[in-house]
ROBAVEX-180031 format. One line per 10 residues: number of its first residue (from 1); their letters; for each residue x, y, z of C-alpha. Coordinates in Angstrom, 2 decimals. Layout:
N
NUM> a> X Y Z  ...
! end
This chain:
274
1> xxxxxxxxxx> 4.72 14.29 9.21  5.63 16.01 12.91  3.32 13.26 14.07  4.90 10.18 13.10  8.63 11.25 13.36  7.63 12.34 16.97  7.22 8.20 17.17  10.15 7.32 15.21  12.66 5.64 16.97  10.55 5.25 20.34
11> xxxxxxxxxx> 10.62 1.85 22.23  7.21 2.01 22.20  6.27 2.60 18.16  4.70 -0.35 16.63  7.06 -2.87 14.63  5.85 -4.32 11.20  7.16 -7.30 9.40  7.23 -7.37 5.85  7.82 -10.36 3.94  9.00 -10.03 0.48
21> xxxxxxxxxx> 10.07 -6.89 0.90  13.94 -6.98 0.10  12.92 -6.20 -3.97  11.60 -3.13 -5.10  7.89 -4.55 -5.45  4.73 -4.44 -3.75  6.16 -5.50 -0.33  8.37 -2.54 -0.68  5.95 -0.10 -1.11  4.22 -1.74 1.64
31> xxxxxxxxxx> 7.37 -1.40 4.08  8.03 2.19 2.90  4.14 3.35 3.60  3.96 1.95 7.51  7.74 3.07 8.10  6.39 6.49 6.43  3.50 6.41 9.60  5.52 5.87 12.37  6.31 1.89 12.34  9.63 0.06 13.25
41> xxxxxxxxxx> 9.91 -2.36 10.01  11.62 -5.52 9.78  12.04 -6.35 5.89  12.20 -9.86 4.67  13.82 -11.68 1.72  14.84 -14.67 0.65  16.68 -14.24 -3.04  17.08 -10.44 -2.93  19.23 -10.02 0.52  21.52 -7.57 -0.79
51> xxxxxxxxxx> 18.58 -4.98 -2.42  17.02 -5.70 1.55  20.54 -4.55 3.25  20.67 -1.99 1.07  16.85 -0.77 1.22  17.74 -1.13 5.81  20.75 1.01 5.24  18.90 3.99 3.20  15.79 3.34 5.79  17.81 3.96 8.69
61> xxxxxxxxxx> 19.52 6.80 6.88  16.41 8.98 6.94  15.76 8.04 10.66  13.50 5.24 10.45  14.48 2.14 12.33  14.92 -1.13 10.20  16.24 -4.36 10.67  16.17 -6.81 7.73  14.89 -11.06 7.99  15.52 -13.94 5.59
71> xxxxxxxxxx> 14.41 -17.10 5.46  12.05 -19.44 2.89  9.06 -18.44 3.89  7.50 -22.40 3.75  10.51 -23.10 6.04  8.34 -23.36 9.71  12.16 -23.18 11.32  13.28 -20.30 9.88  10.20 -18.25 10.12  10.48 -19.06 13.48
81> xxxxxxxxxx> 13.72 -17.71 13.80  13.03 -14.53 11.75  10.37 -13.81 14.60  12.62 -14.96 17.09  15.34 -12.43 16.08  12.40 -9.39 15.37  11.69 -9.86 19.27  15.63 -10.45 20.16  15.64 -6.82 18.76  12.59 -4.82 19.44
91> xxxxxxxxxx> 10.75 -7.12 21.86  7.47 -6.91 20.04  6.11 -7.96 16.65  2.88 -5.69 16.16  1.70 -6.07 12.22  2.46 -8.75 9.62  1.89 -8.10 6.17  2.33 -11.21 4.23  3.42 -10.33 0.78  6.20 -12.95 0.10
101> xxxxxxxxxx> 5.25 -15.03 -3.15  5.92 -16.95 -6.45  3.84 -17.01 -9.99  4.55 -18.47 -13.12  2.28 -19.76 -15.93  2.17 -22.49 -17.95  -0.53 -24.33 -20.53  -2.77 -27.00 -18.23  -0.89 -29.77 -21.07  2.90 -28.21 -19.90
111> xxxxxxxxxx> 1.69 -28.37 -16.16  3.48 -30.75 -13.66  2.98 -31.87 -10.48  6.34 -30.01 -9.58  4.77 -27.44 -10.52  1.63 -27.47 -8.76  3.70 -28.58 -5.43  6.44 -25.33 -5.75  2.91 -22.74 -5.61  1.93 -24.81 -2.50
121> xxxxxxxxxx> 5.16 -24.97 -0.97  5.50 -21.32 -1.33  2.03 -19.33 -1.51  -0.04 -21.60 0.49  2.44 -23.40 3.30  4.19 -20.36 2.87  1.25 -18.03 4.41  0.43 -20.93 6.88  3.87 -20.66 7.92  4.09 -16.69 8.71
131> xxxxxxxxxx> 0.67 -17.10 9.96  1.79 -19.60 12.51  5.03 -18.50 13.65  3.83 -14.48 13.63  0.60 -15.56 15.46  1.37 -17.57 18.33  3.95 -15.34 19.42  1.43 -11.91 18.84  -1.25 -14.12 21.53  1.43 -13.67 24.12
141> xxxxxxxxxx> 1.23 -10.09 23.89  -1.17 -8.31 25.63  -1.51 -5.39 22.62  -2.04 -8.89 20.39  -1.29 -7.86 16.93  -2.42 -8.08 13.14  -1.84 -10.40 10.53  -2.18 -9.68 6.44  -1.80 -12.64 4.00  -1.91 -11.40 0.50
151> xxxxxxxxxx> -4.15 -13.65 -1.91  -5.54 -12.42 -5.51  -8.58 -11.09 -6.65  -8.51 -13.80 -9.65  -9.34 -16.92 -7.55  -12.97 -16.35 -8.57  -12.66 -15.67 -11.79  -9.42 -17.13 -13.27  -8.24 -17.37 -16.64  -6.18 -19.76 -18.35
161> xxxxxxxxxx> -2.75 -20.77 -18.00  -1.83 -20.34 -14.67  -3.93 -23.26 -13.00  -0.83 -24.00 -10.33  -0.03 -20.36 -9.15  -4.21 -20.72 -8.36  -4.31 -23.92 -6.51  -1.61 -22.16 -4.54  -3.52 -19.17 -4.06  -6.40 -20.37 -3.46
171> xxxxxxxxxx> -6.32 -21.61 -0.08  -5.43 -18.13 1.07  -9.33 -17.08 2.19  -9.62 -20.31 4.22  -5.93 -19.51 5.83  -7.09 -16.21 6.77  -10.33 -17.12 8.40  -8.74 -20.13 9.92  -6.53 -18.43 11.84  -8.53 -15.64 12.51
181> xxxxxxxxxx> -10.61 -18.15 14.51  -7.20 -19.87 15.88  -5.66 -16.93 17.10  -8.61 -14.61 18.47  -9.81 -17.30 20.88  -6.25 -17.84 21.86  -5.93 -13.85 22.69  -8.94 -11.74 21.14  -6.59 -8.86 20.45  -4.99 -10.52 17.37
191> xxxxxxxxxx> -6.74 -10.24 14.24  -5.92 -12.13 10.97  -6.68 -10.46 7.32  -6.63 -10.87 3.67  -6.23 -8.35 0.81  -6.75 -9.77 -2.62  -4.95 -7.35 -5.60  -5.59 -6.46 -9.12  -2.68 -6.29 -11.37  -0.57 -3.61 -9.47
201> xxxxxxxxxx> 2.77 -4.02 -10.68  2.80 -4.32 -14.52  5.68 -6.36 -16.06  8.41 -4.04 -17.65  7.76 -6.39 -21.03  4.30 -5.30 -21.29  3.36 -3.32 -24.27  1.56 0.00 -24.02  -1.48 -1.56 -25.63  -2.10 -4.52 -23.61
211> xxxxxxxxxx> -0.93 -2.28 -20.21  -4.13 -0.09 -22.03  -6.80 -3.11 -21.90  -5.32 -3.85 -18.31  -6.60 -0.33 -17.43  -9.91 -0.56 -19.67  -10.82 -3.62 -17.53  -10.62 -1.71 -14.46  -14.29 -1.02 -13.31  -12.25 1.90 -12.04
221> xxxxxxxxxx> -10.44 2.34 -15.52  -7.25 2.86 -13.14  -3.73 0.97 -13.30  -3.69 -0.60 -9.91  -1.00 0.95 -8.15  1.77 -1.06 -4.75  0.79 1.93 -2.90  -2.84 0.66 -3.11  -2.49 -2.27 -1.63  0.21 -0.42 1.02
231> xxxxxxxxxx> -2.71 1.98 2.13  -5.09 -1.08 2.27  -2.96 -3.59 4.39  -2.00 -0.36 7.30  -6.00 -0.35 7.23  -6.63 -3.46 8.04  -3.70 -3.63 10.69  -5.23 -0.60 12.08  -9.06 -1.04 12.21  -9.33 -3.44 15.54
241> xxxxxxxxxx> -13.01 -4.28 14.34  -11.93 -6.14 11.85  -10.98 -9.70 11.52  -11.29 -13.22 9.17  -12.17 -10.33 5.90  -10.65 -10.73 2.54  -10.32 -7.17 0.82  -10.36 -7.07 -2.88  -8.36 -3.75 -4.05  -8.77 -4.68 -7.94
251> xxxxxxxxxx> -10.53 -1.59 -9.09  -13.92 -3.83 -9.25  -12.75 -6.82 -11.40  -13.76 -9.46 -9.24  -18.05 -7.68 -9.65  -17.34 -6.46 -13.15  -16.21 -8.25 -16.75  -17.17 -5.92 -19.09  -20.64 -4.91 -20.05  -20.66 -6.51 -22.98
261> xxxxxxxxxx> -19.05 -9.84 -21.36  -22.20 -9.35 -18.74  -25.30 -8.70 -20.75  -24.63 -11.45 -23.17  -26.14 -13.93 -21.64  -29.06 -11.95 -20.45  -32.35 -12.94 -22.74  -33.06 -9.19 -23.11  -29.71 -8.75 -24.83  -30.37 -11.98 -27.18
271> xxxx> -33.52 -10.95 -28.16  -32.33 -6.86 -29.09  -29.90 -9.02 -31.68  -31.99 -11.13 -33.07
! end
């Protein structure tokens, strides 16, 4: 670690904004990875304000600077003023990992169209919104800057019962390569990413033998870990050849159903059970 702490706490290390970060979930582990290489990190939350003040303090307790954001994310204002105030401080925004979301489920018959609008509000106007306000500030930068939205691998191939928290996913991949397109021709030093996760945080009410099929349909037969998509998102911040990509980091769900789900329908498989 002599490398990084050698940049911890140096004007010029690199300052990452995490949104939904202020619980202990995936945008933790993603703010505790990039602080753990060397970046400033500015944690976000809405709800969860006290676990981020607390998560800052303990941060800057072990040397590594932190500031802490809040705002609803589908709020264009007070984005806007969480980037403001990440400048007002540190006078750069470098990385944005986009991790700030909702999901509920419901049967398609219980579904409203209150429903269907919170999703958008949140997960799709949401990433617009940290897109936007992130974005046009990185293309006055020379240095530019990097931009993660976080989607989900299930988009192409969802299952039933959670038909809003998908509409509002859904538009991610269009988001990302929209402003990809927006912001490199604006300043070609800002690049705009995706990741798209397996199930990486398993519910505490889970049982041991569902969490077990969860693993089993792994093409990886691995429990997707935070720290999986942490290591993923400081790649694609890092790699400046890369831009308008949506990364999968589902152990191979979105390619693989099962091989007895696949070969099904294939005649030679009909024909051997006949």
């Amino acid at each position: 670690m002599a490398e990084n702490e050698s940049v911890r706490g140096d004007s010029e290390a690199p300052v990452a904004w995490v949104t939904g970060s202020g619980g202990a979930r995936v945008g933790r582990a993603v703010a505790t990875h990039l602080a753990s290489h060397g970046y400033r990190i500015a944690l976000h939350a809405r709800f969860s304000l006290d676990e981020a003040t607390a998560a800052a303090e303990r941060f800057t307790k072990a040397s590594l600077p932190c500031m802490v954001t809040n705002g609803d994310v589908s709020d264009w204002s007070a984005m806007s003023h969480a980037v403001d105030a990440i400048f007002n401080r540190w006078g750069r925004l470098d990385v944005v990992i986009h991790c700030a979301a909702i999901w509920d489920w419901k049967s398609l018959e219980e579904t409203t169209a209150n429903d269907v609008r919170w999703h958008l509000e949140i997960n799709t106007l949401g990433s617009f919104a940290v897109a936007k306000s992130a974005g046009l500030r990185m293309v006055r930068q020379p240095s530019g800057g990097a931009i993660v939205l976080i989607g989900d691998w299930a988009v192409a191939r969802p299952y039933p019962d959670f038909s809003a928290y998908f509409a509002g996913k859904g538009a991610i991949e269009t988001i990302v390569r929209s402003m990809a397109v927006e912001l490199a021709t604006r300043n070609p030093a800002v690049r705009v990413n995706g990741i798209l996760p397996g199930p990486v945080l398993l519910d505490a009410t889970i049982t041991a033998e569902a969490a077990e099929k969860i693993r089993q349909s792994s093409l990886l037969q691995k429990h997707g870990q935070p720290e999986h998509v942490a290591t993923a998102a400081r790649f694609l911040a890092e790699h400046e050849f890369i831009t308008g990509v949506c990364l999968p980091v589902d152990g191979g769900r979105t390619i693989w159903a099962g091989n007895d789900t696949d070969r099904i329908a294939h005649p030679s498989y009909l024909r051997s059970e006949s």
